[in-house]
C-alpha positions in Angstrom: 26.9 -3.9 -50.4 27.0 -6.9 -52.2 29.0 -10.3 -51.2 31.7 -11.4 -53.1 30.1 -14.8 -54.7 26.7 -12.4 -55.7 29.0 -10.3 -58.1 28.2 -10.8 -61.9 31.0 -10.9 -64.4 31.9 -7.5 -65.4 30.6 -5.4 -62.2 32.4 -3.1 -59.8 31.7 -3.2 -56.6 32.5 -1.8 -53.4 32.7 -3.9 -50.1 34.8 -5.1 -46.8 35.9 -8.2 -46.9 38.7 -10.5 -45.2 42.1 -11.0 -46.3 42.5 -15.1 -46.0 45.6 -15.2 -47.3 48.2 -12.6 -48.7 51.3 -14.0 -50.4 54.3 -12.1 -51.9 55.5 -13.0 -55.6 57.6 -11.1 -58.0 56.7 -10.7 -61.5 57.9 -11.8 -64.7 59.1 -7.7 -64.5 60.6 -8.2 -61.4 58.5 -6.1 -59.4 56.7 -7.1 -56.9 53.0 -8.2 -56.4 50.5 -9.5 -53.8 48.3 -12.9 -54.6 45.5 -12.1 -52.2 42.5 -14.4 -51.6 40.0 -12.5 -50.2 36.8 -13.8 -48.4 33.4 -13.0 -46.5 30.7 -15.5 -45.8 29.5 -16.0 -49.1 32.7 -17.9 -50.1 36.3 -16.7 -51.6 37.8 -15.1 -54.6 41.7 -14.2 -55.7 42.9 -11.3 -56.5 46.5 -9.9 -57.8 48.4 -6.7 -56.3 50.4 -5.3 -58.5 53.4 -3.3 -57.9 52.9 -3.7 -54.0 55.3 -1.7 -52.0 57.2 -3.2 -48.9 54.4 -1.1 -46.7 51.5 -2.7 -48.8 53.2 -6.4 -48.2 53.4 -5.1 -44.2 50.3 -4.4 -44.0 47.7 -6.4 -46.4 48.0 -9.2 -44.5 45.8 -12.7 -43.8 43.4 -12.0 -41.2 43.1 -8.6 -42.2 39.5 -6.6 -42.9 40.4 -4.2 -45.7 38.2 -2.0 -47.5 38.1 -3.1 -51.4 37.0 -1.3 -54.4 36.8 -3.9 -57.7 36.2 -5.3 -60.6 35.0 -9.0 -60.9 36.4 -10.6 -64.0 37.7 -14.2 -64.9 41.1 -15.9 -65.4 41.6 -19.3 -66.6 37.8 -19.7 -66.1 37.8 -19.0 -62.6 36.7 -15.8 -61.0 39.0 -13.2 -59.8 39.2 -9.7 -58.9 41.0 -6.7 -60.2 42.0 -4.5 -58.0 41.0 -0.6 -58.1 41.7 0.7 -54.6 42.3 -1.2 -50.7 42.9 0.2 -47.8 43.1 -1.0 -44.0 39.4 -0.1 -42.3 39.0 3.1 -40.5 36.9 4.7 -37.8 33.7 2.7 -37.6 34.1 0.8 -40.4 33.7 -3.1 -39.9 37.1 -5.1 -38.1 35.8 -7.9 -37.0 37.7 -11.3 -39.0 35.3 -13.3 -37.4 32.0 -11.6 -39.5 33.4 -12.8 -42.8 33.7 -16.3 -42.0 31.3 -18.8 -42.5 30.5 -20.7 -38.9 29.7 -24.6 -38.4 25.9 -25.3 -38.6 26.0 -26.4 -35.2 26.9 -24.7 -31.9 29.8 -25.4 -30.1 27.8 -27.7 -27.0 26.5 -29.5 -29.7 29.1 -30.6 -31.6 30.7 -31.5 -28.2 27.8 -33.5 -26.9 27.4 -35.3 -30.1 31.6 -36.3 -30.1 31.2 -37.3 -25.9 28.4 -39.4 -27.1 30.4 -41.2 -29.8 33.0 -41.7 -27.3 30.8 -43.8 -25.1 29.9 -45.7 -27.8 33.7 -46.8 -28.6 33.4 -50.1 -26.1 37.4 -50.8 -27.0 39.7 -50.0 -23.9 42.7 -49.3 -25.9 40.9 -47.0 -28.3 38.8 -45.1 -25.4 41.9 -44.3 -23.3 43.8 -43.0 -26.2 41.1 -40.7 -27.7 40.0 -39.5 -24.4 43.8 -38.2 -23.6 44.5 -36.6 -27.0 40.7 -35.0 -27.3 41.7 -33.8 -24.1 44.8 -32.4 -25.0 43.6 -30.5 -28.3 40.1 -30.1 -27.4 39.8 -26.2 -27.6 41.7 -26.1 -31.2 39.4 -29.1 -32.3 35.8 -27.4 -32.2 37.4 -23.9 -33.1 39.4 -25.0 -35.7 39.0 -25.5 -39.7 39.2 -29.0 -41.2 41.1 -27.3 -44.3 42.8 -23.8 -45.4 40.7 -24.0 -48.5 38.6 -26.4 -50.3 36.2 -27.6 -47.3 35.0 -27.1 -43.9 37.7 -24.1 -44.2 35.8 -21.9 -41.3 36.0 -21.8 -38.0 34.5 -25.4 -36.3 34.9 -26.7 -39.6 37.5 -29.4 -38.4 34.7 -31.0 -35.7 31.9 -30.5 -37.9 33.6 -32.4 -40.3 34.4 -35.0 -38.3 30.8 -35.4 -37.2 29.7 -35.5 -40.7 31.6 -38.6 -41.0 30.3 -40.2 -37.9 26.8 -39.9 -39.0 28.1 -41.8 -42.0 29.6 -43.7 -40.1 26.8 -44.9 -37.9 24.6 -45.6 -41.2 27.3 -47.5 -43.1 27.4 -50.3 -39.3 23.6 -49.9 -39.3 23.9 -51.0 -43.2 26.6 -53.7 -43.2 27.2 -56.4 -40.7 30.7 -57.3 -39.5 32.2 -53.9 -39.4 34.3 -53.4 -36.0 32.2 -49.9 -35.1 35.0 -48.8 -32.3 37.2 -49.0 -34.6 35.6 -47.1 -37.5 34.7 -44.6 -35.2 38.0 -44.2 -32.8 39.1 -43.7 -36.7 37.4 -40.8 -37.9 37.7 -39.0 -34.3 41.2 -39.3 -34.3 42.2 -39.4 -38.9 42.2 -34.9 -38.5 42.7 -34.4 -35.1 46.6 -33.6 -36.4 45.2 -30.6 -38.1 45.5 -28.5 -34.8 48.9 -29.0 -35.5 49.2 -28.6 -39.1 46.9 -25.5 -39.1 48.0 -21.8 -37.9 44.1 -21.2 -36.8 40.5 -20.9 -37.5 41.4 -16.6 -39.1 43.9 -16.3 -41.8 44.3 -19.5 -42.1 47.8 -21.2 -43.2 50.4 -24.4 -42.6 52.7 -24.5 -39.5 56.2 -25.4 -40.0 55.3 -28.7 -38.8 51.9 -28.9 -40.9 54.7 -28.6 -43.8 57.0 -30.7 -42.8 55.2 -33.4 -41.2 51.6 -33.2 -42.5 48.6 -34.2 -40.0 48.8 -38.2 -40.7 52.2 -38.5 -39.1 51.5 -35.5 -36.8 48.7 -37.7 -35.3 50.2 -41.1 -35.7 53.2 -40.0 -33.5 51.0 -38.7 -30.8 49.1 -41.7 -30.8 52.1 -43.4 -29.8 53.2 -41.4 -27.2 49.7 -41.4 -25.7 49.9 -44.9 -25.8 53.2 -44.8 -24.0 52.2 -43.0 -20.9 49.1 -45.0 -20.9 51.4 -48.0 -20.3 50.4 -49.8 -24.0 52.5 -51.9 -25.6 53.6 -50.9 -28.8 52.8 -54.0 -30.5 49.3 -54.0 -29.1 47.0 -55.5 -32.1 44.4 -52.1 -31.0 46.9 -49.7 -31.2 48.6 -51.1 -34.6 45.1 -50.8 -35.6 43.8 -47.2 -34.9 47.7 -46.1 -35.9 46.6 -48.0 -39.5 43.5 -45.8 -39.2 45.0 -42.5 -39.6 47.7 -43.2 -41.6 45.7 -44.9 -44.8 42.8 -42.4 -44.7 43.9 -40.2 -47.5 43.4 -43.7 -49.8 46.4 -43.4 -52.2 50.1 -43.3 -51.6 50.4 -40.1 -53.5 47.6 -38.2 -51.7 49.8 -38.7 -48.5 49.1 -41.8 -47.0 52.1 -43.7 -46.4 50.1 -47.1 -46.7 46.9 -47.8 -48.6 43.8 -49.1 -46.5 44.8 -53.0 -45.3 41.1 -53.0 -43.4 37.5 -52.8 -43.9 37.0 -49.6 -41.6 40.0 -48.2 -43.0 38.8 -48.3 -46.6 35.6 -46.9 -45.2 36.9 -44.3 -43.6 38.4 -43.2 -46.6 35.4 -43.3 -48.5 33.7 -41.4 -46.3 36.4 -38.9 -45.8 35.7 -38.5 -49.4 32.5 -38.5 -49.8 32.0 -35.8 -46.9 34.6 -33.2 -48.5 33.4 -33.3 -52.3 29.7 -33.0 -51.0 30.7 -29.7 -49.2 32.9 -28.4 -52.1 30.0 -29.2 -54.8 27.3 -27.5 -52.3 30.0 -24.5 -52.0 30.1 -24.0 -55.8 26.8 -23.9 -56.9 25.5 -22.2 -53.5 25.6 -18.9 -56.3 25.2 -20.9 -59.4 21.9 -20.3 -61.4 19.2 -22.9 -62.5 20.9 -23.9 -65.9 24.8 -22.6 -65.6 27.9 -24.2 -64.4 29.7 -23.8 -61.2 33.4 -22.3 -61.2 36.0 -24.6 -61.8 36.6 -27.0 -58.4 40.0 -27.3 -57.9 39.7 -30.1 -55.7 37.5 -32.3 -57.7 40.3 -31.9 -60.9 39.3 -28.9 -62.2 35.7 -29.9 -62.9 32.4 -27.5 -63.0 29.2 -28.9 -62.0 25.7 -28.1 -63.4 22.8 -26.2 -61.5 19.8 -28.4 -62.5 16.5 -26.3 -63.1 14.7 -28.2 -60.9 16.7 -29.7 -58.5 14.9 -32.1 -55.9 15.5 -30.7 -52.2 
């Protein structure tokens, strides 16, 4: 059986694949229809359900392994399926959410060893203290977790791989530039997505808690920083803890991506940068994983809709 991203425009197919997300929408008929994403380790593709029954909506759910019979086509230049026959899998057929999902390129230890490390390395009291109680506190949802429900790092570990990716930037940028406060860039990027254990439902069928909706993971974080800081017997006008709050809250860059204020400090405008830099890298390297020498990827939606081009040689 082929994976989803292997499919040529035009074939049929037969496979198992995951459902990541299954959302009920009624049609301009008024009947109603399932938007499905479905996924395996190659990557993701949509897919509409028409005229889904109330047992259909009950049962094609995210985190689901279904059995799918297909079509791939195209719509508004990006690939989707139609639909020929699903089902629930049966018997010995494959169950298993976790063998369609891409997995971190590193283990578990070593993504825990390399963020205990870092840790040693922040020399600040105030930042130390604060990162060691709320790593404690979320630890097992942090190296299990996704950094995203779509777009990047959106498999399981993908949250602390992510967050190591920007370390290693991290490290290079202070290695690269003198006068940059490194506890603080780094307390940063530990701590800017930590809230996403609290925004996010869970590394399988991935979607937003209420508070994820309500409150988004910048706020999430920034109010648990304070209250770490609280017990820890920190003044809330502490200089440190204004600081690594400023940290979190400004990493998204721009007032309309979410950040309630724009970077005010050199490691926070780095941060951002490399928050950046880290999540269209992945997203680029996703789309033209299955892109031939000479073609375009699919449409990214979160690079604004661009494609990208799959030199014919490209340097490795």
């Amino acid at each position: 059986m082929k994976q989803l991203m292997d499919l040529t425009m035009g074939e049929d197919f037969e496979t198992f694949v995951l459902i990541k997300s299954a959302d009920k929408r009624v049609a301009k008929n008024g009947k109603p229809f399932i938007s499905f994403t479905f996924q395996d380790q190659s990557g993701q593709i949509s897919g509409m359900y028409w005229d889904a029954s109330d047992q259909d909506v009950a049962q094609f759910v995210a985190g689901k392994v279904i059995f799918l019979k297909g079509k791939r086509e195209a719509y508004e230049d990006k690939p989707q399926i139609k639909i020929l026959e699903i089902r629930l899998t049966i018997g010995n057929e494959p169950s298993d959410p976790l063998m369609f999902v891409k997995r971190a390129p590193m283990s578990h230890q070593e993504m825990k060893d390399y963020i205990d490390q870092t840790i040693f390395e922040i020399t600040n009291a105030t930042f130390n203290r604060i990162i060691r109680v709320l790593l404690n506190r979320h630890a097992k949802s942090f190296f299990n977790y996704p950094a995203a429900k779509t777009n990047h790092h959106d498999f399981p570990g993908g949250l602390a791989f992510h967050t190591i990716s920007i370390l290693r930037l991290a490290h290079a940028i202070v290695a690269q530039y003198p006068g940059i406060n490194a506890p603080l860039l780094y307390a940063g990027a530990v701590l800017h997505d930590l809230g996403k254990t609290i925004e996010l439902s869970g590394p399988i069928g991935t979607e937003y808690t209420l508070a994820g909706n309500l409150l988004g993971h910048l706020s999430i974080m920034d109010a648990e920083i304070v209250e770490a800081a609280d017990k820890l017997g920190i003044a809330s006008d502490n200089e440190d803890l204004l600081l690594l709050r400023h940290m979190v809250l400004s990493h998204h860059g721009l007032l309309e991506y979410g950040s309630p204020e724009r970077p005010q400090l050199l490691e926070a405008e780095i941060l951002h940068h490399l928050d950046e830099l880290d999540a269209s890298i992945m997203m680029i390297q996703g789309a033209l994983a299955h892109v031939k020498p000479g073609e375009y990827s699919d449409r990214i939606f979160g690079l604004d809709n661009r494609r990208f081009y799959q030199p014919h040689h490209p340097e490795s």
